[in-house]
C-alpha positions as CSV (number, residue, x, y, z in Angstrom):
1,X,2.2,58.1,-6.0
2,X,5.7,58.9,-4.7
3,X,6.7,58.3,-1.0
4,X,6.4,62.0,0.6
5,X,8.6,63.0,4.2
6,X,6.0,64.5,7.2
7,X,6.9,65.6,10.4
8,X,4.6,65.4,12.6
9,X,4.7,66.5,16.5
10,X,3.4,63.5,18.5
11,X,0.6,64.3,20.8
12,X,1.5,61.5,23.5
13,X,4.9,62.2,24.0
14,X,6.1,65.8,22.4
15,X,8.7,63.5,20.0
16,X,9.2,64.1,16.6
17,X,7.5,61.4,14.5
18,X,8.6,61.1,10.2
19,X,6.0,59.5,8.4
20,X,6.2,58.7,4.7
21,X,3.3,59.4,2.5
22,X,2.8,56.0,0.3
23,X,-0.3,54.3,-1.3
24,X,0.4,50.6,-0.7
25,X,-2.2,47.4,-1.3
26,X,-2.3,45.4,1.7
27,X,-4.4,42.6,2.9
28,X,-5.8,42.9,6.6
29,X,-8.0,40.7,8.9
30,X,-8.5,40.4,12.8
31,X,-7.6,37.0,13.9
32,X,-9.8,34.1,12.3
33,X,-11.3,36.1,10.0
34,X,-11.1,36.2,6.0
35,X,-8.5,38.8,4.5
36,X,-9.7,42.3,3.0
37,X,-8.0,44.5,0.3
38,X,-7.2,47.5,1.8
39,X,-4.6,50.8,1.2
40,X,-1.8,52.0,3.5
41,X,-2.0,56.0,3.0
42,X,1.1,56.3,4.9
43,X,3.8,54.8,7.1
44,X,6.3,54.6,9.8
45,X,8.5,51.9,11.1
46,X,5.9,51.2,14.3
47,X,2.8,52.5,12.5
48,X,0.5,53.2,9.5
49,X,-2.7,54.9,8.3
50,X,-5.1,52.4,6.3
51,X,-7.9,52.8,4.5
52,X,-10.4,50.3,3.9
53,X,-13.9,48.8,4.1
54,X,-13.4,46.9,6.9
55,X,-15.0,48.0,10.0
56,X,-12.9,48.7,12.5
57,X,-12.8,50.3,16.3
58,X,-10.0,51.0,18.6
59,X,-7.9,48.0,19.9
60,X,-9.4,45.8,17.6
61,X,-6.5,43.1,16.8
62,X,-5.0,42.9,13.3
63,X,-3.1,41.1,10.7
64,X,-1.4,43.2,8.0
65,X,0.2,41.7,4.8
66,X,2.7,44.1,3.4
67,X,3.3,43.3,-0.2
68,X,6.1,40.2,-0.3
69,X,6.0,39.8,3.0
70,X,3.9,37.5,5.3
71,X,1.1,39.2,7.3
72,X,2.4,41.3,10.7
73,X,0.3,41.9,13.8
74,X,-0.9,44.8,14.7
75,X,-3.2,46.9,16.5
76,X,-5.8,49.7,16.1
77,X,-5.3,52.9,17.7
78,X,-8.2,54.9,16.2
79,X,-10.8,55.0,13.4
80,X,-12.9,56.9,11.8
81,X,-15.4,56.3,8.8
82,X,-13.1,54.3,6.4
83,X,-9.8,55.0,8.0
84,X,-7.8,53.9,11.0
85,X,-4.3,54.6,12.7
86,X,-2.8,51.3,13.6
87,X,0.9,50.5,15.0
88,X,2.7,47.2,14.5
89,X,3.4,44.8,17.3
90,X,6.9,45.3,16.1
91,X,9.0,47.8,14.1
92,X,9.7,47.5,10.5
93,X,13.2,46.8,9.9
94,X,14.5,49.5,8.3
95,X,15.4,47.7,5.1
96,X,11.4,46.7,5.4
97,X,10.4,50.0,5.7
98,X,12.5,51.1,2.5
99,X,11.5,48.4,0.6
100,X,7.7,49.3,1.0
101,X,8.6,53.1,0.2
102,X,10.3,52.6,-2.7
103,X,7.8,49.9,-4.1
104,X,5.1,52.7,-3.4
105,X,6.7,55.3,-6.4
């Protein structure tokens, strides 16, 4: 599945938000727990849409492993059934963010 541009109008703050439509593996797991398989839908540079198995709730604490790169913290913003919004304690570099777009065509 290719990388796709959205736009999306931000709720919180009225900016203008691009998101990139991917389907990436990833391994998550709140802090001493084991790591899952799970899929990044899509993605930002702060954020991302996962799906998984997992049970998660809003603020729940998280570590992400992108693929070739070691796990990155993050945080839960919402979730519903087997899907949650999450944003990273940090931003993707940019080179990052490429790298996991272009790995996801």
């Amino acid at each position: 599945m290719g990388a796709k541009l959205q736009t999306e109008l931000s709720r919180a703050d009225g900016r203008l938000i691009d998101r990139r439509s991917v389907l990436i593996g990833v391994r998550v797991r709140r802090p001493g727990e084991t790591w899952f398989k799970s899929q990044i839908t899509d993605v930002t540079a702060i954020g991302f849409r996962l799906k998984s198995f997992m049970k998660l709730t809003a603020d729940d604490d998280l570590w992400v492993m992108l693929p070739g790169f070691e796990g990155r913290r993050a945080r839960v913003l919402w979730s519903r059934a087997h899907e949650s919004g999450g944003v990273f304690e940090r931003p993707l570099h940019p080179a990052i963010l490429d790298h996991i777009i272009k790995i996801s065509q």
